[in-house]
PAMISE-167093 format. One record per residue (C-alpha): residue number from 0; chain; x, y, z. Coordinates in steps of 0.2 Angstrom, whole numbers. Layout:
N
LUMMAR    i  ch      u      v      w
LUMMAR  NUM   A      X      Y      Z
...
END
This chain:
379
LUMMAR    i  ch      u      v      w
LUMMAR    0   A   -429    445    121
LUMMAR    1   A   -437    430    112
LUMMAR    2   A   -428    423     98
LUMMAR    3   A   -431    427     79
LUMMAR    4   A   -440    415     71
LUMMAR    5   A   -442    414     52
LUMMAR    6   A   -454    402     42
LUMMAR    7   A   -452    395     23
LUMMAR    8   A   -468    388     17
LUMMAR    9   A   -464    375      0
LUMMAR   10   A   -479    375    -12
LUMMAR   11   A   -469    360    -25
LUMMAR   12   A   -479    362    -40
LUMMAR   13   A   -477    372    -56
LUMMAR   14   A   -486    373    -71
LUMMAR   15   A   -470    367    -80
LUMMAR   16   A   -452    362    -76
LUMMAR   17   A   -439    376    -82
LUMMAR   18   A   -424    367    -89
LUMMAR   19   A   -412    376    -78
LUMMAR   20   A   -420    373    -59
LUMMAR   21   A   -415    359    -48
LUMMAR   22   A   -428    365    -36
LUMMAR   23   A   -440    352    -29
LUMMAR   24   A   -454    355    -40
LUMMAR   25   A   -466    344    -49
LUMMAR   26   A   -480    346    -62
LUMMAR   27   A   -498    339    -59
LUMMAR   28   A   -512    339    -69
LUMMAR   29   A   -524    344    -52
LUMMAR   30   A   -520    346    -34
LUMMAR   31   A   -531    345    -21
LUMMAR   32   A   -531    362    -12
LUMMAR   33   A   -541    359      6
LUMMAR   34   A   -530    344      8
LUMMAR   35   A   -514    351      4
LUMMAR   36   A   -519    367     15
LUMMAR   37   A   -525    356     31
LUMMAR   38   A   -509    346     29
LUMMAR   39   A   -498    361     27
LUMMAR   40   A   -507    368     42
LUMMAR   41   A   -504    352     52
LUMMAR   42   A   -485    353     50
LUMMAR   43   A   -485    370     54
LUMMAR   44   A   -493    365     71
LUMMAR   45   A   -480    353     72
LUMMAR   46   A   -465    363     73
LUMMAR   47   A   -474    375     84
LUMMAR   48   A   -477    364     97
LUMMAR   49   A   -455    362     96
LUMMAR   50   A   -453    380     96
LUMMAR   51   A   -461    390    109
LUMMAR   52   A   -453    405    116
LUMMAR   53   A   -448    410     98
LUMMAR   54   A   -454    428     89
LUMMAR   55   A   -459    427     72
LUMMAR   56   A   -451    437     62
LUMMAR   57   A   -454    431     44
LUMMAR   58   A   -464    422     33
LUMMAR   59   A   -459    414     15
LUMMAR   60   A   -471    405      2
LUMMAR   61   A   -458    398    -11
LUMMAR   62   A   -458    384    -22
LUMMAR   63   A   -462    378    -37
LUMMAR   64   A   -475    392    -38
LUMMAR   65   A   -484    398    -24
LUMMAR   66   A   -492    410    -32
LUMMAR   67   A   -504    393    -38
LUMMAR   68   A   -509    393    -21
LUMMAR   69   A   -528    398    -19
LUMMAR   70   A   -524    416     -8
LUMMAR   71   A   -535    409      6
LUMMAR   72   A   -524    396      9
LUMMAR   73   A   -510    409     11
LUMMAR   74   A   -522    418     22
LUMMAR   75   A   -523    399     34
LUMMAR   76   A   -505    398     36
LUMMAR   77   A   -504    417     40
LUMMAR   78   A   -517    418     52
LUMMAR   79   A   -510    401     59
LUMMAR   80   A   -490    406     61
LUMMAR   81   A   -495    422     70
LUMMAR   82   A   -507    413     81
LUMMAR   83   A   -493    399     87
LUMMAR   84   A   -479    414     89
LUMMAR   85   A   -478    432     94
LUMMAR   86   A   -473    442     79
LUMMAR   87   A   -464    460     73
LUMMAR   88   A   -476    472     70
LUMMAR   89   A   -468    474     53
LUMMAR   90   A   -468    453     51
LUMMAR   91   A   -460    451     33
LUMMAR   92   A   -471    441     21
LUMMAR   93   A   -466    435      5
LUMMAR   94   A   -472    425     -9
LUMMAR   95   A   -462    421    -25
LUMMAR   96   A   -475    422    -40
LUMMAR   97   A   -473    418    -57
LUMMAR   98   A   -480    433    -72
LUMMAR   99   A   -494    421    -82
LUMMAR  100   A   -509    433    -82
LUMMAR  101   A   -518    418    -71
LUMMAR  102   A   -507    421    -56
LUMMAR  103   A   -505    440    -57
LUMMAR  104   A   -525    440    -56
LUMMAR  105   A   -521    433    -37
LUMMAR  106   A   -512    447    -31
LUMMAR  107   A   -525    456    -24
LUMMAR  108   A   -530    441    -16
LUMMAR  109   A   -515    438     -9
LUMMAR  110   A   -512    457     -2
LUMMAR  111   A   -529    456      5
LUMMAR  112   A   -521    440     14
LUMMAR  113   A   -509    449     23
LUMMAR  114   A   -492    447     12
LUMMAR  115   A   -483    461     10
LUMMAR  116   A   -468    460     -2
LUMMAR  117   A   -469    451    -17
LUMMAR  118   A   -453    442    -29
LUMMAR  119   A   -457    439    -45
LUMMAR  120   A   -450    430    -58
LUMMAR  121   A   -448    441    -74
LUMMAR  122   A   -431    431    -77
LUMMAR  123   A   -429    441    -94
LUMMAR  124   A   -433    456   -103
LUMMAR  125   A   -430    446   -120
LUMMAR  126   A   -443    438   -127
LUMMAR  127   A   -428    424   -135
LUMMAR  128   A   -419    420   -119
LUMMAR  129   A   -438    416   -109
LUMMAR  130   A   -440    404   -124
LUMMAR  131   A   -423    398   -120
LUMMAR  132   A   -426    398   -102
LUMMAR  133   A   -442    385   -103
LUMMAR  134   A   -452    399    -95
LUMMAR  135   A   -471    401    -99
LUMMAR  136   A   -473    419   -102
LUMMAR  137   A   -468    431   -111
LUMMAR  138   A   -459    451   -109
LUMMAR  139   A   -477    459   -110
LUMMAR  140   A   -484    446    -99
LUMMAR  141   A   -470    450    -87
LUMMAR  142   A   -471    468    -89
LUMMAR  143   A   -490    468    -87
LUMMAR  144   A   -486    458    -70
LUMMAR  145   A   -475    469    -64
LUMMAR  146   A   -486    484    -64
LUMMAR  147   A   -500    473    -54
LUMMAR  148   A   -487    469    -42
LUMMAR  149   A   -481    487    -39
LUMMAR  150   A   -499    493    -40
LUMMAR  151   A   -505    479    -23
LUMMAR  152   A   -488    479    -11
LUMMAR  153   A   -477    491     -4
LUMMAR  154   A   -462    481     -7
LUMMAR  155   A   -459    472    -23
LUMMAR  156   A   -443    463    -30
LUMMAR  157   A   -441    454    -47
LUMMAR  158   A   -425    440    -52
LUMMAR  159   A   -416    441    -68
LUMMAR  160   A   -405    428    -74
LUMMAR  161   A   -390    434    -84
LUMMAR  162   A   -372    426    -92
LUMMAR  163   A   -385    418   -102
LUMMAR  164   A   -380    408   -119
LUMMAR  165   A   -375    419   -134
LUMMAR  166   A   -376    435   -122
LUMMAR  167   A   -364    450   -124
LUMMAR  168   A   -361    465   -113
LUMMAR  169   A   -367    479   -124
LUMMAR  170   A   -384    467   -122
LUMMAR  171   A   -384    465   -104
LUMMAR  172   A   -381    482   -101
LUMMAR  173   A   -397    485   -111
LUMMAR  174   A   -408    474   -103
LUMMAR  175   A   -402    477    -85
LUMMAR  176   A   -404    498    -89
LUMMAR  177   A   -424    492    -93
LUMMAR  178   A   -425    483    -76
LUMMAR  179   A   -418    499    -65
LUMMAR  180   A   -428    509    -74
LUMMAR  181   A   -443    501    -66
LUMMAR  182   A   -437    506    -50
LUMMAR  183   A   -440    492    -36
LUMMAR  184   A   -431    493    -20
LUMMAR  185   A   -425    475    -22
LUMMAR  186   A   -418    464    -38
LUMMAR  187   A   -411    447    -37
LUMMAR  188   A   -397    445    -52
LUMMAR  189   A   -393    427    -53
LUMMAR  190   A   -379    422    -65
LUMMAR  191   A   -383    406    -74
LUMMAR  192   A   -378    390    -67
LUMMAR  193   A   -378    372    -74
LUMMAR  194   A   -386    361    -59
LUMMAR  195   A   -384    343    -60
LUMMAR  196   A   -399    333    -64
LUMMAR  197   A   -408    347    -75
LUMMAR  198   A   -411    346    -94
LUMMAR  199   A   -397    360    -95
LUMMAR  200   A   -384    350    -89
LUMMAR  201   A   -388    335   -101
LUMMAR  202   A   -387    349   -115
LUMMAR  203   A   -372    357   -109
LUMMAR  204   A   -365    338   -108
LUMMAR  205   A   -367    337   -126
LUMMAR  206   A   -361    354   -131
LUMMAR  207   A   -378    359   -135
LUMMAR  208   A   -377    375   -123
LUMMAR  209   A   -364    384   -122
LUMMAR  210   A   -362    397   -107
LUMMAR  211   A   -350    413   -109
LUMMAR  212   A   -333    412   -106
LUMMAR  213   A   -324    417    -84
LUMMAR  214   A   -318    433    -92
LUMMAR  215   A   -335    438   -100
LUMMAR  216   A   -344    431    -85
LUMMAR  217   A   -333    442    -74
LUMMAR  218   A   -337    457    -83
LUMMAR  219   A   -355    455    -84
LUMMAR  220   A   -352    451    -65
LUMMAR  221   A   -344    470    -63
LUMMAR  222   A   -355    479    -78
LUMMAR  223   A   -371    472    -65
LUMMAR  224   A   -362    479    -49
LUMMAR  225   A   -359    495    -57
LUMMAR  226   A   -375    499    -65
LUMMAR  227   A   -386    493    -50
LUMMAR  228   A   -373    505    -39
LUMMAR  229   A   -378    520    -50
LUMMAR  230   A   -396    517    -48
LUMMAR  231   A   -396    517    -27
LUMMAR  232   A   -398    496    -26
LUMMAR  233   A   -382    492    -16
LUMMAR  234   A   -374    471    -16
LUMMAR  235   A   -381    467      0
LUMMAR  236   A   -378    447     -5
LUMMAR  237   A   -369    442    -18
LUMMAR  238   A   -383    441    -30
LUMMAR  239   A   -396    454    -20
LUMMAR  240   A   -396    471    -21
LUMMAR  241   A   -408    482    -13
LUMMAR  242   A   -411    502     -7
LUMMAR  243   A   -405    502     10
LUMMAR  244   A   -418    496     21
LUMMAR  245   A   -426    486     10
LUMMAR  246   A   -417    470      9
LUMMAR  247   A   -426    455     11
LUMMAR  248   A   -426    451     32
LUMMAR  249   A   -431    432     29
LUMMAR  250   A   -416    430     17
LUMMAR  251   A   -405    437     30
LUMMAR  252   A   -410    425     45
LUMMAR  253   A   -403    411     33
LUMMAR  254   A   -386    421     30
LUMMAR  255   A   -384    426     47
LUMMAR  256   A   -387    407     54
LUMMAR  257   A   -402    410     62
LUMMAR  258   A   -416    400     68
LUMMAR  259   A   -427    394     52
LUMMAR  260   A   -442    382     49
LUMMAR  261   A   -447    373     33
LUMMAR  262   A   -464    366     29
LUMMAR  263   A   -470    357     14
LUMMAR  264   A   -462    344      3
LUMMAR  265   A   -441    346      3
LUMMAR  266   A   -441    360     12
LUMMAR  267   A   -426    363     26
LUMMAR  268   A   -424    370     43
LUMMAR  269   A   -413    373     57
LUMMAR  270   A   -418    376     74
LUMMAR  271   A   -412    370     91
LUMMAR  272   A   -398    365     82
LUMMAR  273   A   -402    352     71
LUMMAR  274   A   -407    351     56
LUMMAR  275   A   -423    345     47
LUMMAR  276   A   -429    340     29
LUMMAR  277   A   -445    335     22
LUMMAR  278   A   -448    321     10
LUMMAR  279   A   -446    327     -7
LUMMAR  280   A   -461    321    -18
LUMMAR  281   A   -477    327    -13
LUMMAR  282   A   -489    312    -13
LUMMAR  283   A   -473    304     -1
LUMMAR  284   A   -474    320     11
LUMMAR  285   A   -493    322     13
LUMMAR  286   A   -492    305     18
LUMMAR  287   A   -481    306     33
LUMMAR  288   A   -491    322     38
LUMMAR  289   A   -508    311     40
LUMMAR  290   A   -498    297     48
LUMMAR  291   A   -487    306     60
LUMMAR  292   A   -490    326     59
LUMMAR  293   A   -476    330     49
LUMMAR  294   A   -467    322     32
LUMMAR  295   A   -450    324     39
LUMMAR  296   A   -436    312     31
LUMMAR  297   A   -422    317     43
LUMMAR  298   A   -420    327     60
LUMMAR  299   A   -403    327     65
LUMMAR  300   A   -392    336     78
LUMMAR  301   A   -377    347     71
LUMMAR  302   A   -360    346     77
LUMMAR  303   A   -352    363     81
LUMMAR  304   A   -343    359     68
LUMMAR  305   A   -356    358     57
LUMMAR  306   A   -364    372     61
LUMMAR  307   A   -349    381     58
LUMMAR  308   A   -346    374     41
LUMMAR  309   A   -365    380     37
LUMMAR  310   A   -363    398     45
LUMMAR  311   A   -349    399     34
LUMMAR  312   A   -354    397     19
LUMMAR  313   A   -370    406     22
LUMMAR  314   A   -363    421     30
LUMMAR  315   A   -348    426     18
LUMMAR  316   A   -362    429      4
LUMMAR  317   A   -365    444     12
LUMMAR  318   A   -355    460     10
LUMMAR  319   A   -356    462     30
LUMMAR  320   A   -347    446     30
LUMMAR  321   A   -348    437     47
LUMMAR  322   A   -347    446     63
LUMMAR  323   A   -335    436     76
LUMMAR  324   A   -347    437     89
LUMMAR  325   A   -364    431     83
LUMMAR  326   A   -355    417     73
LUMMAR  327   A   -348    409     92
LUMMAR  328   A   -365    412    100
LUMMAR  329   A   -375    404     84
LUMMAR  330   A   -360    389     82
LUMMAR  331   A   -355    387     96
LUMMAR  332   A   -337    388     89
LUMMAR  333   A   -325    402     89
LUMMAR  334   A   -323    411     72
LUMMAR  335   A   -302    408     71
LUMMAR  336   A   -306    389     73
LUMMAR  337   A   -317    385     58
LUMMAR  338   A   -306    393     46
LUMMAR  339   A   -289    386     38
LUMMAR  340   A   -277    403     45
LUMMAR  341   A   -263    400     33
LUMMAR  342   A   -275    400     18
LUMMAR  343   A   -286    416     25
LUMMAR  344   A   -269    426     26
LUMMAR  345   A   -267    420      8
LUMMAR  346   A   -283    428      4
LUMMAR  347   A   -281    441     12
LUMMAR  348   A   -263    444      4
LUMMAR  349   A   -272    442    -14
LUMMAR  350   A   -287    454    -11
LUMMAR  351   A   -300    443    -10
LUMMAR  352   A   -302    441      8
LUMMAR  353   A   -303    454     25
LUMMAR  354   A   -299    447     40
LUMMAR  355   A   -300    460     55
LUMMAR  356   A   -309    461     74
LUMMAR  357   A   -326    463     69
LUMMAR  358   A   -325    446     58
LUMMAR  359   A   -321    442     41
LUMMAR  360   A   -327    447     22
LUMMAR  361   A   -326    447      5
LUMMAR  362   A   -319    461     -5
LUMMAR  363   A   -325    467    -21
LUMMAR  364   A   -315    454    -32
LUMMAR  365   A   -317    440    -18
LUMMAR  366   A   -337    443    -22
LUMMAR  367   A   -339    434    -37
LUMMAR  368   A   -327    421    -32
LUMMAR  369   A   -338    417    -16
LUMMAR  370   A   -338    400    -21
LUMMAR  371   A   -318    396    -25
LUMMAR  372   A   -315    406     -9
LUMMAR  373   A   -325    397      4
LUMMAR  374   A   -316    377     -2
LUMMAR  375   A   -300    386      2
LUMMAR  376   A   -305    392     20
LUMMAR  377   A   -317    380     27
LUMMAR  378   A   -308    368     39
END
């Protein structure tokens, strides 16, 4: 059988730069859409020409804001990918969208393109903490979004970012109630992080944001768990939960260490063992397309070792954990000899950590520590 194949399209611009993300986006006053499509659709090419004998199993427009993109454009790169590979019948394709009344007005277009699950990103039900967050819409713009979304494509999904500043249980629990109640087969929780380099982290610096204390975090942490438990969404991934079945397949080729290609500015792939990654700024990458085919900055070979490392920390964010067998065929490396034994049976010994013949997996408390957990057993 040919091997899965998944594709990340990067559209970098936004309309305006959230003080949270460190993603690679950038604000421009116009953008040429034939251009960037023909150039988008020339890297494409590219990497196909790498990759033959691959199946296409999914497709991902992320950004920045992809849903700025003109919907034919989206339509291009479709009909493209499934030209250059054989794909599922039930090919995956996502695009992240943003809820200003603009974009939601391209969701029809975008279905009639041939995607087929949208993730939007309401990242509030508070009309205070959107303010908070930089984000330019509002609750009833969100809402209003939402309900065009569920209305155009079978599978919808929506991010929420909580452990905000100021934020108590008895408020999260409110708001996170709401969401559930709009029931979605998929939500992405995200807790709030300081990323270096954003405007968050120069006000968190300077005391000027203050994020909740570990022991409220971790409560928020279980009260989320619980809740979304209740309502039928299960923790596939630390911070996705979904109905069963509906979990997001691209998502899962990254987790499981499986082939992947990146086009567009800063976007990342791995296939046939190395790894690849686009020039960052835009203007930068659309050069290197017209004078070379592509905008890559590196192209590298991994060592097994490095492939390890990566499969590991990808893998143990999922609550399958990491099966022994795929992680040797897709490293190259036995399971036992990437990870530190003495501090696995450590971890194991405090609950955070099974270790049996299938592979190796978080438990419940070891979920929220993902992080602390994978610096002590990593090689």
């Amino acid at each position: 059988m040919k091997q899965s194949l998944a594709l990340y399209v990067h559209w970098p611009f936004c309309v305006t730069k959230c003080p949270y993300c460190d993603f690679n986006s950038h604000v421009r006053a116009t953008v040429d859409d034939s251009a960037w499509r023909d150039a988008l659709l020339a890297e494409l090419a590219y990497e196909a020409a790498l990759l033959p004998g691959h199946r296409l199993t999914s497709i991902f427009f992320g950004g920045g804001t992809p849903s700025l993109m003109p919907p034919a454009t989206v339509a291009a790169i479709i009909e493209a990918a499934t030209s250059h590979w054989p794909s599922d019948p039930d090919l995956e394709i996502t695009l992240e969208a943003n809820p200003s009344s603009v974009e939601a007005g391209r969701f029809a277009g975008f279905a009639a393109a041939g995607v087929n699950r949208l993730s939007l990103g309401l990242q509030s039900l508070d009309d205070a903490a959107l303010k908070l967050l930089g984000r330019p819409h509002d609750v009833a713009q969100g809402l209003a979004a939402l309900d065009v979304a569920q209305k155009q494509f079978a599978r919808v999904s929506f991010d929420l970012i909580y452990d905000r500043p100021g934020m108590t249980l008895e408020a999260w629990d409110a708001e996170l109630a709401r969401a559930l109640a709009f029931d979605t087969s998929h939500i992405s929780l995200y807790q709030l992080t300081i990323e270096p380099g954003t405007r968050f982290a120069a006000l968190h610096a300077r005391g000027q944001l203050v994020l909740p204390e570990p022991e409220l975090s971790a409560d928020l942490f279980a009260l989320t768990r619980a809740r979304a438990a209740a309502a039928g969404l299960l923790a596939y991934e630390v911070s996705n939960l979904a109905r069963p079945g509906a979990e997001a397949r691209h998502n899962i080729q990254y987790w499981t260490y499986g082939e992947y290609i990146g086009i567009g500015p800063g976007a990342h792939g791995r296939r046939l063992g190395r790894a690849s990654e686009r020039a960052k700024k835009p203007e930068a990458w659309r050069t290197g397309v017209e004078a070379h085919g592509h905008g890559l900055l590196t192209d590298t070979p991994l060592t097994a070792q490095e492939r390890a490392t990566e499969a590991l920390v990808m893998g143990l964010r999922l609550a399958a954990g990491i099966d022994r067998s795929h992680f040797q065929a897709r490293t190259g490396m036995a399971l036992a000899d990437a990870l530190d034994a003495r501090k696995v049976a450590g971890l194991v010994a405090a609950g955070l950590l099974e270790d049996d013949l299938p592979g190796i997996r978080l438990t419940p408390a070891g979920q929220p520590l993902v992080d602390a957990v994978l610096r002590e057993v990593a090689r």
